[in-house]
C-alpha positions in Angstrom: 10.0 -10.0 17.4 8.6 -9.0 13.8 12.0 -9.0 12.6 12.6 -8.7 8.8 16.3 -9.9 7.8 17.1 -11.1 5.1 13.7 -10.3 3.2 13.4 -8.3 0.8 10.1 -6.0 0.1 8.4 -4.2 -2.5 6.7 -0.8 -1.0 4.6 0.7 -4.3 3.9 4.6 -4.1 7.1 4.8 -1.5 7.6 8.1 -2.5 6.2 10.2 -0.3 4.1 10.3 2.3 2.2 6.5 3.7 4.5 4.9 1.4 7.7 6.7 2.5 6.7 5.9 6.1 6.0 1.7 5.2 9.5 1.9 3.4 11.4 3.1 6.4 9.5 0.7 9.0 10.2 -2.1 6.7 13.7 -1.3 6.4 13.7 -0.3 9.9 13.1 -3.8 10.9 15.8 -5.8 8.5 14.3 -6.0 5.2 16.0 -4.7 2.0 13.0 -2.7 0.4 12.1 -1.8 -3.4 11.2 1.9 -3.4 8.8 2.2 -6.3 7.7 5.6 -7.1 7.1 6.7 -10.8 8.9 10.1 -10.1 12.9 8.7 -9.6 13.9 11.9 -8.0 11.4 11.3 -5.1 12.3 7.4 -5.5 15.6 8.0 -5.0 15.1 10.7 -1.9 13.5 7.5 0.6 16.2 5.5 -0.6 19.0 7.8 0.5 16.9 8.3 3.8 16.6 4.6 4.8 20.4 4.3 3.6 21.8 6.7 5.8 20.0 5.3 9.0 21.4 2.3 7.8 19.2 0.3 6.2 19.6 -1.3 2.5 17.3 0.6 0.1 17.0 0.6 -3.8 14.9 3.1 -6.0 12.6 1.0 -8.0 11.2 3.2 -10.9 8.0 2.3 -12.5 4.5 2.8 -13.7 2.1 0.1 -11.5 -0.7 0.4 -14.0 1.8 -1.2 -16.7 1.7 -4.5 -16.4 4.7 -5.2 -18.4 6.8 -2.4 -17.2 5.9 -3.2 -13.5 6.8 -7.4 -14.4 10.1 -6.0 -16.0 10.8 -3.8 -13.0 10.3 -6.1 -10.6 12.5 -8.7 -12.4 15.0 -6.5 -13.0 15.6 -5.8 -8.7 15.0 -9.4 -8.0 17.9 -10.6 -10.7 20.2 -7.5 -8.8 18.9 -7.6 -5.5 16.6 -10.8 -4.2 13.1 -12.6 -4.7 9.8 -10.5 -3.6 9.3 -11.8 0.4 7.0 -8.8 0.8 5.0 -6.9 -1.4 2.6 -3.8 -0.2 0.7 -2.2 -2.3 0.3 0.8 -1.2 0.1 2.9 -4.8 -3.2 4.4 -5.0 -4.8 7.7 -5.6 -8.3 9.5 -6.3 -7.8 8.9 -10.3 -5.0 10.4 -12.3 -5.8 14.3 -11.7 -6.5 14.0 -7.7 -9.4 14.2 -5.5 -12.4 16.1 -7.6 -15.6 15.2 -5.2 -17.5 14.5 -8.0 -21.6 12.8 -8.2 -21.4 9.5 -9.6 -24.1 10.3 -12.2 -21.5 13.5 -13.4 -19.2 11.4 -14.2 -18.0 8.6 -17.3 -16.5 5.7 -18.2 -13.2 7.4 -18.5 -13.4 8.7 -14.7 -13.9 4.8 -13.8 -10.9 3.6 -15.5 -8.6 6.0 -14.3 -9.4 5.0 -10.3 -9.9 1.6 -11.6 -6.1 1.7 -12.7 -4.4 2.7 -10.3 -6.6 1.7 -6.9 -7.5 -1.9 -8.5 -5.5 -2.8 -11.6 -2.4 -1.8 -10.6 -2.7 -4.3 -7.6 -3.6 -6.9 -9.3 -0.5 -6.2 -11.9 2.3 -6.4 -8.8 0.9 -8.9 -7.4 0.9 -11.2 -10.7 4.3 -10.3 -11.1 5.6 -12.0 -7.6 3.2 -14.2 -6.1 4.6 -17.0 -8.9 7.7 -16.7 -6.6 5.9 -16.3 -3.5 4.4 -19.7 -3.4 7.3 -21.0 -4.7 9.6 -20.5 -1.9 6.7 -21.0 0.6 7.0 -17.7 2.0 5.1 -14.4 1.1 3.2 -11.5 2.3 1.0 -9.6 0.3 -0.4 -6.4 1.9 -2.7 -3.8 0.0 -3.4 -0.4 1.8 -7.1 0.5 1.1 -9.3 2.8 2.5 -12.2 3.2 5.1 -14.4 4.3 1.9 -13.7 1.0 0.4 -15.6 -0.5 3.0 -18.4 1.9 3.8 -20.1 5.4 2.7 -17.1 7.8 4.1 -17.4 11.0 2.4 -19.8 13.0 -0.6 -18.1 12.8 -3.9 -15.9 9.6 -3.8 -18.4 7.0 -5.5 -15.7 5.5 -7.7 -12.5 5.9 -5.2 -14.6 3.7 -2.7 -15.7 1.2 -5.9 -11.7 0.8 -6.6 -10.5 0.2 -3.2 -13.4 -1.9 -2.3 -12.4 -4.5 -5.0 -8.9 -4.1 -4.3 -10.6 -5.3 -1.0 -12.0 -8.1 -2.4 -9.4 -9.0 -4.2 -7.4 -9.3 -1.8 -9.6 -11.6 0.3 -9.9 -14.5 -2.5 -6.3 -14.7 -3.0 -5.9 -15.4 0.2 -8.0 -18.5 0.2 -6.2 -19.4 -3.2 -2.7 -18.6 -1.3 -3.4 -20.2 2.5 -2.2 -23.5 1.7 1.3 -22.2 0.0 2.7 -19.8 3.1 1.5 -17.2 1.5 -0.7 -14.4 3.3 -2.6 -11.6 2.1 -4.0 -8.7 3.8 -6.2 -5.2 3.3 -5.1 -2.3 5.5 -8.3 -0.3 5.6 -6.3 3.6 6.6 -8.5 6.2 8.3 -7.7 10.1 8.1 -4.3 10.6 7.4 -2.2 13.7 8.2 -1.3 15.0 4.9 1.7 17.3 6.2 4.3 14.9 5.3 3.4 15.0 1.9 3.5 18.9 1.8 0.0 19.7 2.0 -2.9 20.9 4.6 -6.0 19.6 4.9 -8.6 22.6 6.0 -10.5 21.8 9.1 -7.2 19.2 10.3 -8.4 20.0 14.0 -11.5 19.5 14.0 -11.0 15.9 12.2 -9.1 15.0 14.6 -11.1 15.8 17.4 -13.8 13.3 15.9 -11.3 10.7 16.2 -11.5 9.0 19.4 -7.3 8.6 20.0 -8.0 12.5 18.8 -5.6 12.5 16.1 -5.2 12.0 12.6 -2.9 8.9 11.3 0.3 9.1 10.6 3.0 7.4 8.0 4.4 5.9 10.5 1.4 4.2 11.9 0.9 2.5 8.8 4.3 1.0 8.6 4.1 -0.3 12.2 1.1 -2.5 11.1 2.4 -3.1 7.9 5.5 -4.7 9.4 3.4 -6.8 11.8 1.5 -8.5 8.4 5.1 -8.9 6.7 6.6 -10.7 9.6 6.6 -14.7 10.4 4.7 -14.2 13.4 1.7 -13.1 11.1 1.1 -16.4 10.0 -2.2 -17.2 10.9 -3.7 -13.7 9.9 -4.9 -14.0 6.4 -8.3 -13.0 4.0 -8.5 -10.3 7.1 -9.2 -5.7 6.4 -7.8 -4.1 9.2 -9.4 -1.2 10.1 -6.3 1.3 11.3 -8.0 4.7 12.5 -7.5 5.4 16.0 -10.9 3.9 16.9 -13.4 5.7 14.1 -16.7 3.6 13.5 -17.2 2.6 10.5 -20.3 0.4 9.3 
């Protein structure tokens, strides 16, 4: 059940970290995956990793805010490889420098096009480039990995983080009603507090986050690739225009 052979999968900001964890799932359960990363050194890593437990893995090096570089990218692995089956869009960060909790009013047009970019525009640009094939051969998942803040007030600071992932959002939930009718399904994965050890770094107060959570602990890479290979499989059909809020029970409104 939820088995993967034979498709093949695109896993944006693979990485490290939630990406690296969707990548290995993915390949875990059968499907050759696309490791996109714009570092190829850390591209490269996850590949070797899902290689050697024996899955089939390719380093897919590219820059998801460029349209044209992504389209050529993702042509280029399809011509080599095989058609997009599955594409996650998992890419995304707090605008090109990082997390800076920052007052909307402090902040300008510039700060909104760099979250836009990445969070929203990049999404859009991956998803142009294979949902052409998608409804061609019937068959297609696309699954975008958002945030709790782009659904309600999470945190202070993060204004135009939650803005991005809240269209990426809605995005996602009117190309499913243009996509229903062609096999093709797509899904927001609305990720709670994540650990941020595999990725290097510590989060101050990690403890006492967790505790707030009712499953009392934060999520995990590997939690996000267990859904995400659920939405990609054939037994997802029916499960499409949906967010799926995946944080061990917090309450969000």
């Amino acid at each position: 059940m939820f088995a993967l052979d034979g498709r093949a999968a695109l896993v944006t900001g693979a990485g490290q970290g939630v990406g690296a964890g969707i990548a290995r799932l993915l390949a875990a359960q059968g499907a050759i995956v696309a490791v996109n990363d714009l570092d190829a050194e850390r591209a490269e890593r996850v590949s070797t990793t899902i290689r050697d437990a024996g899955g089939r893995a390719y380093p897919a090096v590219f820059d998801v805010t460029d349209p044209r570089a992504a389209l050529l990218a993702i042509r280029a692995f399809e011509r080599a490889v095989a058609p997009v089956d599955i594409l996650v869009n998992n890419a995304g960060n707090g605008g090109a420098e990082g997390f800076r909790p920052t007052r909307f009013r402090q902040t300008v047009p510039e700060d909104w096009q760099r979250f836009a970019d990445v969070n929203l525009f990049g999404v859009m640009a991956c998803t142009k480039a294979v949902l052409d094939g998608m409804c061609a051969r019937r068959f297609g998942r696309v699954i975008t990995i958002a945030s709790a803040a782009g659904v309600s007030g999470q945190a202070f600071g993060i204004s135009l983080y939650g803005a991005a992932k809240g269209g990426a959002i809605a995005f996602m939930r009117h190309l499913a009603m243009e996509t229903a009718r062609d096999g093709v399904t797509a899904n927001t994965v609305a990720l709670g507090l994540m650990d941020p050890r595999p990725s290097g770094r510590e989060l101050a107060h990690t403890a006492e986050q967790a505790e707030r959570i009712p499953v009392g602990r934060l999520g995990t890479p590997e939690d996000a690739g267990a859904i995400c290979a659920f939405l990609a499989s054939t037994e997802s059909a029916w499960i499409t225009g949906q967010t799926l809020q995946v944080n061990g029970g917090a309450i969000t409104t």
